[in-house]
PAZAKOL-967221 format. One record per residue (C-alpha): z, y, x; chain. Coordinates in nm, 2 decimals. Each point is the difference from the previous one (the first is absolute). Example, Ala and Ser with C-alpha at 12.3 -4.5 7.8 and 13.67 -1.06 7.14 Angstrom:
+--------+--------+--------+----+
:      Z :      Y :      X : ch :
+--------+--------+--------+----+
:   0.78 :  -0.45 :   1.23 :  A :
:  -0.07 :   0.34 :   0.14 :  A :
+--------+--------+--------+----+
END
This chain:
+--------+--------+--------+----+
:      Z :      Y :      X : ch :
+--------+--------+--------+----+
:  -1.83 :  -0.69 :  -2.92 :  A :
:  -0.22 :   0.16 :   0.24 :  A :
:   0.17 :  -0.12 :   0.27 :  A :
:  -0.08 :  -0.34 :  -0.16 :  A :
:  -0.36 :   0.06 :   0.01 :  A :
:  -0.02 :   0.16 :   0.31 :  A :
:   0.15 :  -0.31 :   0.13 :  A :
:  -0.24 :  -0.22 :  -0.17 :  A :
:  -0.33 :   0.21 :   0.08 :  A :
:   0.16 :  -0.06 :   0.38 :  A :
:  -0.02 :  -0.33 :  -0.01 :  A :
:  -0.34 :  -0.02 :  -0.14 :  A :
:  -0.11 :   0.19 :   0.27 :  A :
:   0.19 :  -0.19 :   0.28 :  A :
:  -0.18 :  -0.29 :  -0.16 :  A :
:  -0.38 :   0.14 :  -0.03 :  A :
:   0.02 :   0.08 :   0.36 :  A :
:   0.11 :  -0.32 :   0.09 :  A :
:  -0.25 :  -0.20 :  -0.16 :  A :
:  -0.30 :   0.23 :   0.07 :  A :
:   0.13 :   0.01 :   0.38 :  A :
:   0.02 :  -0.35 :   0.02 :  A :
:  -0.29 :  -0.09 :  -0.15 :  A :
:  -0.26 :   0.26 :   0.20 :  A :
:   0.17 :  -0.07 :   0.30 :  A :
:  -0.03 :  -0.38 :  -0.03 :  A :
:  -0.37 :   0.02 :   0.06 :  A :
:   0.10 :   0.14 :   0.35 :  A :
:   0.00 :  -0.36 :   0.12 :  A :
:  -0.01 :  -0.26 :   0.30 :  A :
:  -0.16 :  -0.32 :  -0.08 :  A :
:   0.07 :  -0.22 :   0.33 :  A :
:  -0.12 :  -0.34 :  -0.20 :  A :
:  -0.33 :  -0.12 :  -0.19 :  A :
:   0.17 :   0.06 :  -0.31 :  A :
:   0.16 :   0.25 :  -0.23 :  A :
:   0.30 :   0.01 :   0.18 :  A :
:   0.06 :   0.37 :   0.11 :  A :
:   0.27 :   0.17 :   0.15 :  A :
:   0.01 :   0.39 :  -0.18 :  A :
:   0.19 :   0.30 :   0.05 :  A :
:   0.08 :  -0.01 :  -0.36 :  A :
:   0.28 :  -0.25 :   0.08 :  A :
:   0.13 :   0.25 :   0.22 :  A :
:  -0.04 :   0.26 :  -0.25 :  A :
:   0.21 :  -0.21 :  -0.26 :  A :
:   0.29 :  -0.07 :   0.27 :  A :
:   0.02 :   0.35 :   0.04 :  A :
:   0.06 :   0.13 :  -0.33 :  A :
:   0.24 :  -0.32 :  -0.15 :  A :
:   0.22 :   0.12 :   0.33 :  A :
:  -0.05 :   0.39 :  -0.10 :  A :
:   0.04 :   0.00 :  -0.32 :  A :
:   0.38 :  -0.03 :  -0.20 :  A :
:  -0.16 :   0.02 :  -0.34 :  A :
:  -0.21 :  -0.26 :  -0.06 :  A :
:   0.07 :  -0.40 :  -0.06 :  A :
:  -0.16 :  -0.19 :   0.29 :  A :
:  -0.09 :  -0.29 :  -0.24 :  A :
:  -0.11 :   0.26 :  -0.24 :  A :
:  -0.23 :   0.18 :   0.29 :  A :
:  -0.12 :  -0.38 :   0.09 :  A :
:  -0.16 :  -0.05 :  -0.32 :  A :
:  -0.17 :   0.31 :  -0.07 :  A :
:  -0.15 :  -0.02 :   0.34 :  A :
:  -0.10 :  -0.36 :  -0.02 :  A :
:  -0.21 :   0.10 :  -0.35 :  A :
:  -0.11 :   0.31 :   0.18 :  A :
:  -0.13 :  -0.23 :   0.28 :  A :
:  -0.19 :  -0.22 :  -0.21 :  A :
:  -0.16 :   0.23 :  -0.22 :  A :
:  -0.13 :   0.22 :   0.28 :  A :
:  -0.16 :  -0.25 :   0.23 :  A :
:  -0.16 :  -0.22 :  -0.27 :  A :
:  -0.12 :   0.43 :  -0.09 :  A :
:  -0.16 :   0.03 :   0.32 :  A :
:  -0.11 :  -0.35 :   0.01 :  A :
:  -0.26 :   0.10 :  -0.33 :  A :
:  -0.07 :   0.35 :   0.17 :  A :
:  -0.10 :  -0.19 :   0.33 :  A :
:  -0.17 :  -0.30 :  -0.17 :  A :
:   0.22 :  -0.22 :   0.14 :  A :
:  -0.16 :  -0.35 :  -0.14 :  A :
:   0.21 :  -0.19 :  -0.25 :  A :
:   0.28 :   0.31 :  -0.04 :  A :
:   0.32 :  -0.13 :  -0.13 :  A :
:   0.37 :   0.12 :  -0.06 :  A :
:   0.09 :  -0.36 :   0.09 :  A :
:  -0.15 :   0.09 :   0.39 :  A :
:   0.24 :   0.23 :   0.04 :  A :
:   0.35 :  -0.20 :  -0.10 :  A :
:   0.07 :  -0.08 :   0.33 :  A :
:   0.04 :   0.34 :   0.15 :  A :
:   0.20 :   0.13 :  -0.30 :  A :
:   0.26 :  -0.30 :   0.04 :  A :
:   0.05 :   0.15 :   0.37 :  A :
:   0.13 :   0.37 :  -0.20 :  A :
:   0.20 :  -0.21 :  -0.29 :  A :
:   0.18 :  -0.23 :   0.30 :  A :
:   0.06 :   0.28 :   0.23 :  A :
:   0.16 :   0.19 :  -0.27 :  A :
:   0.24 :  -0.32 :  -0.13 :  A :
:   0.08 :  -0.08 :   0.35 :  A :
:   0.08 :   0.38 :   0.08 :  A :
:   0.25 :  -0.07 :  -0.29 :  A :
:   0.13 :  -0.31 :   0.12 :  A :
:   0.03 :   0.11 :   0.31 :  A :
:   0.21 :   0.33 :  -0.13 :  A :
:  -0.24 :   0.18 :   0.27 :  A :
:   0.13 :   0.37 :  -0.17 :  A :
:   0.34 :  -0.10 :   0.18 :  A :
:  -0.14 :   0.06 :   0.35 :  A :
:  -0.20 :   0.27 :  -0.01 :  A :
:   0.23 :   0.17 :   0.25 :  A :
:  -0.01 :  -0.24 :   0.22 :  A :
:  -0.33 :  -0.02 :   0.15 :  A :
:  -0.02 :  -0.34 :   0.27 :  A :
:   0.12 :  -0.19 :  -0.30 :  A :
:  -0.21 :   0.18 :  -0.28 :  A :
:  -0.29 :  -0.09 :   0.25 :  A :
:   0.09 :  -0.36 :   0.03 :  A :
:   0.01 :  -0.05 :  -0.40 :  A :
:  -0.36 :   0.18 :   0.01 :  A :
:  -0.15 :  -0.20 :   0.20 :  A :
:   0.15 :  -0.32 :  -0.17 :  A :
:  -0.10 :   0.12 :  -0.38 :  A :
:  -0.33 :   0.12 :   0.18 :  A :
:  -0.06 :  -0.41 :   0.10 :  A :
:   0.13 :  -0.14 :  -0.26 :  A :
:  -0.20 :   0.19 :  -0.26 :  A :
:  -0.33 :  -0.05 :   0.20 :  A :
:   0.10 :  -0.42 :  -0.06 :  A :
:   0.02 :   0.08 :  -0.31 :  A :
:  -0.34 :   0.14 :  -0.05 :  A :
:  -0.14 :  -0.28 :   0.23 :  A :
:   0.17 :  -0.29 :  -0.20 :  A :
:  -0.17 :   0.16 :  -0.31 :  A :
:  -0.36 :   0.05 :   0.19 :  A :
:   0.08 :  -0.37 :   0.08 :  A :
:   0.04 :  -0.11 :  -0.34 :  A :
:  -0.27 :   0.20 :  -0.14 :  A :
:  -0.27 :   0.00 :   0.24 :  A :
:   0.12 :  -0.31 :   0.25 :  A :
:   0.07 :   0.30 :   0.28 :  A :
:   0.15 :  -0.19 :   0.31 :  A :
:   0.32 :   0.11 :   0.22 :  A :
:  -0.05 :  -0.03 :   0.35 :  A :
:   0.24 :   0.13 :   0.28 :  A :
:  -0.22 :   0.22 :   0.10 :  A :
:   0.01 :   0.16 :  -0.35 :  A :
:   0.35 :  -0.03 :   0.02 :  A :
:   0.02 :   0.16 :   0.30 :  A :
:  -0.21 :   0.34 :  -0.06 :  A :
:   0.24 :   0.00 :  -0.32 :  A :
:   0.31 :   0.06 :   0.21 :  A :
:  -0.15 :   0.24 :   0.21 :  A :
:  -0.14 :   0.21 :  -0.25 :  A :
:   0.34 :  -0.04 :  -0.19 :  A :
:   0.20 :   0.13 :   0.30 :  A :
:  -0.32 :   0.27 :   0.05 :  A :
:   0.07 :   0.13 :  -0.35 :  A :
:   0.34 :  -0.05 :  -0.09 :  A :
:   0.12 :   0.22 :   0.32 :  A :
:  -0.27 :   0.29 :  -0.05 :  A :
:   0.11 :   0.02 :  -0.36 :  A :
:   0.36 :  -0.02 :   0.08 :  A :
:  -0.03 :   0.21 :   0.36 :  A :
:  -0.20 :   0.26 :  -0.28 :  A :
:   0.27 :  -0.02 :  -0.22 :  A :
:   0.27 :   0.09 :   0.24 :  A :
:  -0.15 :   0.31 :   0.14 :  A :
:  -0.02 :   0.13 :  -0.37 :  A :
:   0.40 :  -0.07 :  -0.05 :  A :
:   0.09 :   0.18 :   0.31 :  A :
:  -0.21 :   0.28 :  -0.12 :  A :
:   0.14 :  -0.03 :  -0.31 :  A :
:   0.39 :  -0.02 :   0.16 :  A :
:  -0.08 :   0.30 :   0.17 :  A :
:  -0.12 :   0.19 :  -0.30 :  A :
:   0.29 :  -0.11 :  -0.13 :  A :
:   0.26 :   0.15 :   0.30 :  A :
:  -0.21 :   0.27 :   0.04 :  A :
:   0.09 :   0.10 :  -0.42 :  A :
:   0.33 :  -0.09 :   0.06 :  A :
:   0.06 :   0.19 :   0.27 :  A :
:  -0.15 :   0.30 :  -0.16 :  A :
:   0.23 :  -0.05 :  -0.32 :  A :
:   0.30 :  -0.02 :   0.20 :  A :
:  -0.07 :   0.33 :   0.16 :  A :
:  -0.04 :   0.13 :  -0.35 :  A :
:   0.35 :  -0.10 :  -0.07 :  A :
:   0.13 :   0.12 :   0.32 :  A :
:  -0.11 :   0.33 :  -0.10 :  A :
:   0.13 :  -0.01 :  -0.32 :  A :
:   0.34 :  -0.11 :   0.06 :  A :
:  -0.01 :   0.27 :   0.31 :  A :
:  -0.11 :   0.26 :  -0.28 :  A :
:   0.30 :  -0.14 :  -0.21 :  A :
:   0.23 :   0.03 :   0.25 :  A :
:  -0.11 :   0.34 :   0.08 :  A :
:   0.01 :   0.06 :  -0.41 :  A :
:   0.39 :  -0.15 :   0.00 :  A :
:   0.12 :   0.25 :   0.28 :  A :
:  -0.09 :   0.30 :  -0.22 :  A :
:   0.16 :  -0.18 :  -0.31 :  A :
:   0.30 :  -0.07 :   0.20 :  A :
:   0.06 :   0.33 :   0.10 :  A :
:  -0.08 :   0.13 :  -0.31 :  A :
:   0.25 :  -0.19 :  -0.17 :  A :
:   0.25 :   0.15 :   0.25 :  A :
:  -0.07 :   0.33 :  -0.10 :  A :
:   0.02 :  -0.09 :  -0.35 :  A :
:   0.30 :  -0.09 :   0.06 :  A :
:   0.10 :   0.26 :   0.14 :  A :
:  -0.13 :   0.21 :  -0.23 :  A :
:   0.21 :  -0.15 :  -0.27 :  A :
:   0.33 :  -0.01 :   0.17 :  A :
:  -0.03 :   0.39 :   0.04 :  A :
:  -0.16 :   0.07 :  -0.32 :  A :
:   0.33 :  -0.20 :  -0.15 :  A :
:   0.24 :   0.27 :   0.23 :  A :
:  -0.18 :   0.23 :  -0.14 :  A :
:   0.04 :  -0.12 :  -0.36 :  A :
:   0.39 :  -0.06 :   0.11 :  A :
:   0.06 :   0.41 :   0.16 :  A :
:  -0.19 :   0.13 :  -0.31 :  A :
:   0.21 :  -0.23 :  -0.27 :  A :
:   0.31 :   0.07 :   0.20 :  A :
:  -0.02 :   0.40 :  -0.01 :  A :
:   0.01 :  -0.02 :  -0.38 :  A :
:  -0.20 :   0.31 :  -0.01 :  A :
:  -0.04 :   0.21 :  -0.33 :  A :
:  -0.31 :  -0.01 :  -0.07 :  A :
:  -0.12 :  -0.25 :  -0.22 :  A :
:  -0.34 :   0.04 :   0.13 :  A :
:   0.14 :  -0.14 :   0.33 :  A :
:   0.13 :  -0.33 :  -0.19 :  A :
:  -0.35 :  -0.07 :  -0.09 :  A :
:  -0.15 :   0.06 :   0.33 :  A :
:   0.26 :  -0.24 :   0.12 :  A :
:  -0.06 :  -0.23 :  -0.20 :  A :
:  -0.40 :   0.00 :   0.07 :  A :
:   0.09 :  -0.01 :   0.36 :  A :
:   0.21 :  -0.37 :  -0.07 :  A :
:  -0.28 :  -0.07 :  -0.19 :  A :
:  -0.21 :   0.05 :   0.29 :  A :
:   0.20 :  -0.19 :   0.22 :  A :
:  -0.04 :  -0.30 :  -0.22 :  A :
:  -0.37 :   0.02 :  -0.02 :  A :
:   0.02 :   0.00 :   0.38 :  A :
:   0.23 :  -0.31 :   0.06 :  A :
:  -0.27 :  -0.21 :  -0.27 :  A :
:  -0.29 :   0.13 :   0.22 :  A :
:   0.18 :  -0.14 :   0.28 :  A :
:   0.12 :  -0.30 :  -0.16 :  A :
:  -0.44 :  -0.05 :  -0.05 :  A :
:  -0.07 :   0.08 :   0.36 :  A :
:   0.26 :  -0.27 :   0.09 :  A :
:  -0.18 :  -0.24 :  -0.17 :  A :
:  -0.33 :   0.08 :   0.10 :  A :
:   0.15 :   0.00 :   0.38 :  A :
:   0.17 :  -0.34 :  -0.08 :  A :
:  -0.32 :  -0.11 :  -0.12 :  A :
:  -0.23 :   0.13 :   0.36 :  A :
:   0.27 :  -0.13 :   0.24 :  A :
:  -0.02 :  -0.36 :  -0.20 :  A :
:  -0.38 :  -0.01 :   0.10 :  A :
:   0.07 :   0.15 :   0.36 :  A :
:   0.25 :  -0.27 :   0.06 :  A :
:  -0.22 :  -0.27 :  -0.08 :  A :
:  -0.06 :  -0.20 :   0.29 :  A :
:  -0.38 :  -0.20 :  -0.07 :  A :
:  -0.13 :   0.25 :   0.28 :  A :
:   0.22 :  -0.02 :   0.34 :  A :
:   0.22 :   0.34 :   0.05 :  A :
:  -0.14 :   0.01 :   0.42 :  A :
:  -0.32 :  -0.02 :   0.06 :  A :
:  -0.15 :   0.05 :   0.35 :  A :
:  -0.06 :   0.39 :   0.14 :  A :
:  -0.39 :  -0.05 :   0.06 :  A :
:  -0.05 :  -0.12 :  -0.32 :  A :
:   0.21 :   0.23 :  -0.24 :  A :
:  -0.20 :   0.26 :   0.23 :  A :
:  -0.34 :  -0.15 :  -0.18 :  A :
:   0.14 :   0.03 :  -0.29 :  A :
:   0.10 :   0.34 :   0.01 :  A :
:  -0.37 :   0.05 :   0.12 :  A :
:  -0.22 :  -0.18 :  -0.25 :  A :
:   0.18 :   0.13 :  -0.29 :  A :
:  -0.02 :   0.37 :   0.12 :  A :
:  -0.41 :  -0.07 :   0.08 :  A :
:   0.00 :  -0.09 :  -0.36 :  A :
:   0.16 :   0.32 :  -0.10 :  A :
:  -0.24 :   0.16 :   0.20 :  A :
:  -0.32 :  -0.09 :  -0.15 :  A :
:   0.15 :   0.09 :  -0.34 :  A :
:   0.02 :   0.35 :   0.10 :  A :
:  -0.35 :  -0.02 :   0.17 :  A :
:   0.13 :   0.06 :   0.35 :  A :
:  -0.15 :  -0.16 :   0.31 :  A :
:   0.26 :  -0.07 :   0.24 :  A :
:   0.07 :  -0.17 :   0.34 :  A :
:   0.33 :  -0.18 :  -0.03 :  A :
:   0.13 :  -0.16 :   0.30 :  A :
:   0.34 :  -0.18 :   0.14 :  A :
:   0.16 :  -0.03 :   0.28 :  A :
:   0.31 :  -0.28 :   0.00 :  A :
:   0.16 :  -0.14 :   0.33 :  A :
:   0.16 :  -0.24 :   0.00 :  A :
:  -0.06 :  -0.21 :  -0.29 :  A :
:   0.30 :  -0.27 :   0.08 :  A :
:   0.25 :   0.10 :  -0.30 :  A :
:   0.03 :   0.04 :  -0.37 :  A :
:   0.10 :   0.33 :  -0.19 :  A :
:   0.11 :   0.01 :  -0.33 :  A :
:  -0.30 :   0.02 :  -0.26 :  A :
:   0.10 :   0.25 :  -0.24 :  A :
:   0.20 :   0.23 :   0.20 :  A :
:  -0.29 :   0.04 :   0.23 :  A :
:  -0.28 :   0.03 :  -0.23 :  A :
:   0.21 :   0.23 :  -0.18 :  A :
:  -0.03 :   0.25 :   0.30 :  A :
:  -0.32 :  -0.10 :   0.17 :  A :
:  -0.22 :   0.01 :  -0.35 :  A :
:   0.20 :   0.30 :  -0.11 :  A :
:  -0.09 :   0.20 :   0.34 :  A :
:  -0.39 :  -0.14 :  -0.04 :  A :
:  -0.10 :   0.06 :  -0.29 :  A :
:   0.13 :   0.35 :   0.01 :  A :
:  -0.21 :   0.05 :   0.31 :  A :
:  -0.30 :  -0.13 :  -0.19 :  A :
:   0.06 :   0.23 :  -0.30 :  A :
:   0.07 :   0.32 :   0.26 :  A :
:  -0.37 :  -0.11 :   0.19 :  A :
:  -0.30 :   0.23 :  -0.14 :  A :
:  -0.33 :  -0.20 :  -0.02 :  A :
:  -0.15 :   0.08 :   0.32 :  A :
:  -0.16 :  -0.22 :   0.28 :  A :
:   0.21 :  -0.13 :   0.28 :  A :
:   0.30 :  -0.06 :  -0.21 :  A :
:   0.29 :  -0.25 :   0.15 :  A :
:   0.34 :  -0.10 :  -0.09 :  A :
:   0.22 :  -0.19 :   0.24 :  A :
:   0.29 :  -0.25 :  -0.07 :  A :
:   0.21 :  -0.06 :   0.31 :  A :
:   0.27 :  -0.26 :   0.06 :  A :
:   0.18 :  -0.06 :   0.27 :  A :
:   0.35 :  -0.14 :   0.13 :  A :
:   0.28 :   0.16 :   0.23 :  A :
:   0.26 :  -0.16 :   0.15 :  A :
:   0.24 :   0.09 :  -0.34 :  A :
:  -0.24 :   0.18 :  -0.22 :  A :
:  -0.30 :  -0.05 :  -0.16 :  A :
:  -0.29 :   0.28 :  -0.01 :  A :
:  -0.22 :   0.05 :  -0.32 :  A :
:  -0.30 :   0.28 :   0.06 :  A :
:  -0.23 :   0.12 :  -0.23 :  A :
:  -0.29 :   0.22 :   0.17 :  A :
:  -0.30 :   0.16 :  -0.19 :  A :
:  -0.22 :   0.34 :   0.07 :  A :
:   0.07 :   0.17 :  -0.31 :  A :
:   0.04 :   0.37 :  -0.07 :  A :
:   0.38 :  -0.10 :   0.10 :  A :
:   0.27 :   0.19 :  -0.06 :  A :
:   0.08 :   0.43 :   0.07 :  A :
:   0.25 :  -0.02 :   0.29 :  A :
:   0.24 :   0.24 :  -0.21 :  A :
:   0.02 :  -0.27 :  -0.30 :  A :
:   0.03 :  -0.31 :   0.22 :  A :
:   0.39 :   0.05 :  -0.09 :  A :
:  -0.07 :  -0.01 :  -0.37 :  A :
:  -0.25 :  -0.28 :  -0.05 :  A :
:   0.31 :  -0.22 :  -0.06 :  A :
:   0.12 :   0.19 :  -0.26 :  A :
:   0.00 :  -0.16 :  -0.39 :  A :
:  -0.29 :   0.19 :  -0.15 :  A :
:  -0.20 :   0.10 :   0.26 :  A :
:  -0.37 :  -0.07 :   0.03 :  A :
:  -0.35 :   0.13 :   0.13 :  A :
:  -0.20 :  -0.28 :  -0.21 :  A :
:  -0.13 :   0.06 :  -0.35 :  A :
:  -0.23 :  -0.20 :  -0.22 :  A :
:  -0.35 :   0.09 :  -0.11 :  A :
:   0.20 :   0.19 :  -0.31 :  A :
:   0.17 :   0.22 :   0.23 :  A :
:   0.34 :  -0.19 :  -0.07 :  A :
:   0.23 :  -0.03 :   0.31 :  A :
:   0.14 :  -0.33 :   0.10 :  A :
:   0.37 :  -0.08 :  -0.05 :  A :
:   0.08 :   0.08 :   0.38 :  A :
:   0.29 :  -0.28 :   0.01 :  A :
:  -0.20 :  -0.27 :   0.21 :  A :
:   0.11 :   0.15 :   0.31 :  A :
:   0.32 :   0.04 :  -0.17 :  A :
:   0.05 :  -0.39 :  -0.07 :  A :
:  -0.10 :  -0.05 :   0.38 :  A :
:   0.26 :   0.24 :   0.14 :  A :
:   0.30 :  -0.17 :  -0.24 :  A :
:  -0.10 :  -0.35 :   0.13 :  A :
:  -0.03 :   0.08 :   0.36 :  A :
:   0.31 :   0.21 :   0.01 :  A :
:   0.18 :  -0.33 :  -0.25 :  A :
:  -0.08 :  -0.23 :   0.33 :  A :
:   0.12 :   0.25 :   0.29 :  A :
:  -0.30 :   0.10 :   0.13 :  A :
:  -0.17 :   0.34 :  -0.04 :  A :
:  -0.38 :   0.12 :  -0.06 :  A :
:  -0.22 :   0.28 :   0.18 :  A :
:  -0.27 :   0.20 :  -0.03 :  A :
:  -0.25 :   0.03 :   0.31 :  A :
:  -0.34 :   0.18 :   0.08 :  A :
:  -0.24 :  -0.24 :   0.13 :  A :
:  -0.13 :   0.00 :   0.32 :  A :
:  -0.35 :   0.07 :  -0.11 :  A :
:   0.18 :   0.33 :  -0.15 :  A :
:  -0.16 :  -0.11 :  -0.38 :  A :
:   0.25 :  -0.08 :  -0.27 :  A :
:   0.32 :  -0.18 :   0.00 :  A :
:   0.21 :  -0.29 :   0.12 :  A :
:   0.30 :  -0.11 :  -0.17 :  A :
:   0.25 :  -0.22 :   0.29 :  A :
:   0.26 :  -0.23 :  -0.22 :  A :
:   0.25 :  -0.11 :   0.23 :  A :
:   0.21 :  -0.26 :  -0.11 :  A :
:   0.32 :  -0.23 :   0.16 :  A :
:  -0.06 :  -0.33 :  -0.03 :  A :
:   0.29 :  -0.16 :   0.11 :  A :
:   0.20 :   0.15 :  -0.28 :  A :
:  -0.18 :  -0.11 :  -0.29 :  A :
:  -0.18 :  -0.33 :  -0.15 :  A :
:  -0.38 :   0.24 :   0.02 :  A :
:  -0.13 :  -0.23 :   0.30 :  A :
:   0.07 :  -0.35 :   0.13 :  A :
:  -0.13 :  -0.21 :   0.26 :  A :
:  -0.30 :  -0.23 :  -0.11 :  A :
:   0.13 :  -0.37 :  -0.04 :  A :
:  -0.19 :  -0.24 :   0.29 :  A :
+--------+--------+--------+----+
END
């Protein structure tokens, strides 16, 4: 229901702005002959919103505008003293509105707007044949004349309107289109991320389904030594039987986290956003979302990137996985201070590719750069004091070391926090690809 009436109240406005645009800027005229003919940029006005408009009946628009018409001149005619003021005076001029809108039917005008040479064309040819109209209707009214010279001012001010409207027109579509790539492109990054983070999200459920299972396969021995010893105690039997009890709640919680990992890799595999993209532009990516993330936390920092070449395709979520992964922890382990960077470096070997992630942070105490890999480990806490779950550098280390490659920690040349090198062979896995020519 309210969408109902906020559709209607729409369309009321559309149409109050129409008429009252039409009809004040009608009076911005050229009269070229001793008559009433006149040539306004209300026509142009009208032109412009039957083409702009999807809402609205042409015919419909046509009508209103033709009584708007009428009812304002013959208004200004009595506030003017205009001698002998009549609606009848001003028939003519609304027939031109009522004929451009039939013929803009007719014609099926709303097929073409994308095509702008032939949408100028059928402007110019409603534009003439409406302006007859009016002058066969000045004729039979008033005994108005056509001469070619008439005729002749009305093509040229046809073609003089119809292409300023329609040249008007255009440049607000292409505005328009690229408002429209512009969102898009900013929604697919959105996505990228997302699916990246859900990738990153299905590694860790992976391996903890591993260890699940794990865990229950030995929890089962167990169950199976302790049964088989037929101890005594009939304590022990109890205790035995919690532990197979135990078990079982394990394999269920595992038979959910299957699911749930059945239900991330269904959305990871989906394939409406292309699994390569090209380096230079994952790169941005990996940037814009981590400026973002940086202005949440009220931190001013430089980012900058440095990719050569940009001639090949890596895969998407692999390598936002890593890059974003490395980024934003550099972003959370900046303090706010002036002069803050962070650096994302790609480059290509002859067989490996070479992800670096720069920043002048407080870094990391030589004697713990051994550690920093370790599940658990962290120097970043929250505004509570609680620390970070430490397995982001974690996840990075398992998916280097799962594509052959290997990751290091470096002091940067400035001296001033850390530089993580991920060195990766390219030839033995599907992580980078030529870019298709």
């Amino acid at each position: 229901m309210i969408g109902s009436l906020f559709h209607r109240y729409h369309n009321l406005y559309l149409i109050f702005l129409m008429i009252s645009s039409v009809s004040i800027l009608g009076e911005w005229k050229l009269s070229p002959f001793d008559d009433n003919f006149r040539f306004s940029f209300g026509a142009s006005v009208f032109f412009f919103i039957l083409l702009w408009t999807r809402k609205l009946n042409p015919l419909l628009c046509g009508m209103v505008v033709c009584a708007a018409v009428i009812a304002f001149r013959t208004f200004i005619d009595f506030i003017l003293l205009i001698p002998h003021p009549s609606p009848v005076n001003h028939v003519p001029a609304a027939c031109f509105y009522f004929f451009f809108s039939l013929l803009f039917v007719v014609f099926r005008v709303s097929n073409i707007k994308d095509r702008p040479i032939l949408l100028g064309f059928a402007g110019v040819l409603l534009d003439v044949l409406s302006n007859l109209c009016e002058l066969l209707a000045r004729t039979y009214l008033f005994g108005a004349e056509l001469t070619v010279m008439k005729f002749n001012m009305i093509v040229f001010i046809a073609i003089f309107r119809s292409y300023f409207v329609i040249g008007f027109f255009t440049l607000l579509k292409l505005q328009e289109a690229k408002v429209e790539e512009r969102n898009l492109r900013k929604k697919n990054e959105q996505i990228l991320m997302l699916v990246s983070n859900l990738f990153e999200e299905t590694v860790h459920v992976k391996n903890s389904l591993k260890i699940m299972e794990e865990i229950t396969l030995r929890g089962y021995q167990i169950y199976h030594s302790l049964k088989e010893a037929r101890w005594p105690d009939s304590n022990l039997d109890k205790e035995v039987s919690n532990i197979l009890t135990l078990v079982g709640q394990i394999h269920d919680f595992k038979k959910n986290n299957q699911r749930i990992y059945a239900g991330l890799q269904k959305v990871i595999n989906q394939k409406e956003i292309s699994e390569y993209m090209k380096i230079d532009q994952l790169a941005q990516i990996v940037i814009n979302s981590n400026q973002k993330y940086a202005e949440i936390l009220g931190k001013r920092i430089e980012f900058e990137t440095d990719v050569e070449p940009t001639d090949y395709e890596v895969y998407v979520y692999t390598f936002l996985s890593l890059a974003n992964n490395l980024v934003a922890n550099a972003v959370e382990a900046i303090i706010e201070e002036d002069c803050s960077y962070i650096k994302l470096s790609v480059y290509r070997q002859p067989e490996s590719l070479i992800i670096s992630v720069e920043d002048n942070g407080p870094g990391v105490p030589e004697q713990k750069k051994e550690i920093i890999f370790n599940p658990g480990y962290t120097t970043k806490f929250d505004s509570t004091g609680s620390p970070s779950s430490g397995i982001g550098l974690t996840f990075v280390q398992q998916v280097v070391k799962k594509l052959g490659g290997d990751i290091k920690v470096e002091q940067p040349i400035l001296g001033r926090g850390i530089r993580f090198v991920i060195n990766i062979p390219y030839p033995e896995n599907e992580l980078i690809r030529r870019t298709k020519i």
